[in-house]
C-alpha positions, 0 to 999 in steps of 0.5 A: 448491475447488482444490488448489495446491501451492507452494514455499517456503523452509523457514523460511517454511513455519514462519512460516506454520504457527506464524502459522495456528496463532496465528489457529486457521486453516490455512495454506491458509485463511491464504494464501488470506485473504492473496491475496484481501487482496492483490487487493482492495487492487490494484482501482482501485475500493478504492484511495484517495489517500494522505496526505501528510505533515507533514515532506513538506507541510513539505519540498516547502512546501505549505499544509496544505488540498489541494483536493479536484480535486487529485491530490496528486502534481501537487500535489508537483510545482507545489510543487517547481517553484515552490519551486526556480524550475523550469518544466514 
């Protein structure tokens, strides 16, 4: 293991030390846990497309079935040209 050492207001370090002992970890366990949680979710292979929503579908105009080949953001952008009579 390595030893780190990092800067942080004051009230942050508090933050962290009350929510480590809320968890019955160490700060540096918390930190650490954080990272690997950030890095994780930043790798292409775990990340997933999102949703869209309701009052989106709703306000771009788009049905409720999104084809599986589609990337919802082209998706959006089909929807909108269409809908305020834009070309690409």
């Amino acid at each position: 293991m390595t030893k780190l050492t990092l800067s942080m207001e004051k009230e942050v370090v508090e933050q962290a030390k009350r929510l480590a002992a809320e968890r019955g970890t160490s700060v540096s366990r918390l930190v650490s846990d954080f990272v690997q949680s950030l890095a994780a979710h930043a790798s292409p292979k775990h990340r997933r497309p999102r949703e869209i929503g309701p009052l989106t579908r709703q306000a771009i105009g788009i049905g409720r079935d999104i084809p599986q080949d589609k990337d919802y953001k082209d998706l959006i952008e089909e929807a909108l040209l269409e809908k305020y009579g834009l070309s690409k």
